[in-house]
N, C-alpha and C positions, 0 to 999 in steps of 0.2 A: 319890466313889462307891467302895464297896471291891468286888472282884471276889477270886473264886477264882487262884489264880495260875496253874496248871494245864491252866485252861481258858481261859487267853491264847496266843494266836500271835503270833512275830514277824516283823515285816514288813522285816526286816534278810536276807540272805542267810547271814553268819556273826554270830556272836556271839563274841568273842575272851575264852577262858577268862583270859588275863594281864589283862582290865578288871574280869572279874567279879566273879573270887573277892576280891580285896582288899577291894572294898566290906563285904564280912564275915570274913577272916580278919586284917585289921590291929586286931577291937576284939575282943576274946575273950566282953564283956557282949553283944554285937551277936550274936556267934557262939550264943551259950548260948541266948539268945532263940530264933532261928532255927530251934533246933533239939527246943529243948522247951517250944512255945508254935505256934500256928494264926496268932497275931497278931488280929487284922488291922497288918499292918504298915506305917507309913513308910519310903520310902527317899529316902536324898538326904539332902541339907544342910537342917538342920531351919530351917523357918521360911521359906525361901526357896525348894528345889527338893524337896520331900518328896515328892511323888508321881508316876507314869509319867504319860503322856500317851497314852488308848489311843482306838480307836474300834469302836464299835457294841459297843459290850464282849467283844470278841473280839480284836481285835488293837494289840498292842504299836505303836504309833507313835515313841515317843522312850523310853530309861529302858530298854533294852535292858539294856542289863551290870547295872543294876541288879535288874532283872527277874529274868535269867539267875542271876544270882547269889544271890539267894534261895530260884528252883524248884531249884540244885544242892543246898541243905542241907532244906527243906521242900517240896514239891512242893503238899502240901495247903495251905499256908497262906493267908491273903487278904492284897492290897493295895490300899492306899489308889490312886485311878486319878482322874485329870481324862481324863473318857470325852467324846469329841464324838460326837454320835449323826447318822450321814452314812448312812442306808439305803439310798441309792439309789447310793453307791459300793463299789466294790470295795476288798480291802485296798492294789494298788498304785496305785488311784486316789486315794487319802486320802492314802497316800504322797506322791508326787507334789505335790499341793494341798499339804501341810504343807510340802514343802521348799522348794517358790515362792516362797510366802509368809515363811517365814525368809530366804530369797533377797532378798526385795523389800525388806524393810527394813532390809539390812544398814548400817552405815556404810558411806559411798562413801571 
């Protein structure tokens, strides 16, 4: 799904600027992009973690620095989003459900 970025919240309390910006200031092609292009953008390790993980298309779930770090250099732009559509919860109820379930299947 691609979403505006903009019009995403995140579900993190902070967002740590020393995660964000590297994801775009280590590739200067990534940076240019960013900055003079809407995208629709991938983030993440191509092929494997390319997109954020949001829900109800309004908030950030996972891809936080990622996220952050793109609305710092385009705020307009769009990204690519694996959206879970949970209506009937709230953003730290989705929260919550997501970390469990990461929880549950860790390696013991």
């Amino acid at each position: 799904m691609l979403l505006k970025i903009s019009n995403l919240t995140p579900t993190q309390n902070e967002v740590v600027i020393d995660k964000s910006l590297p994801y775009t200031l280590k590739d200067p092609r990534l940076f240019k992009q960013y900055v003079s292009s809407e995208g629709p953008f991938k983030v993440g390790t191509a092929n494997k973690n390319d997109a954020i993980i949001t829900a109800n298309g309004t908030y950030v779930i996972d891809g936080h620095h990622r996220w952050s770090s793109l609305f710092c250099f385009n705020p307009n732009a769009s990204i690519f989003a694996w959206d879970m559509q949970l209506p009937r919860l709230n953003a730290q109820q989705i929260l919550n459900a997501t970390q469990i379930s990461i929880y549950s299947i860790r390696p013991a």
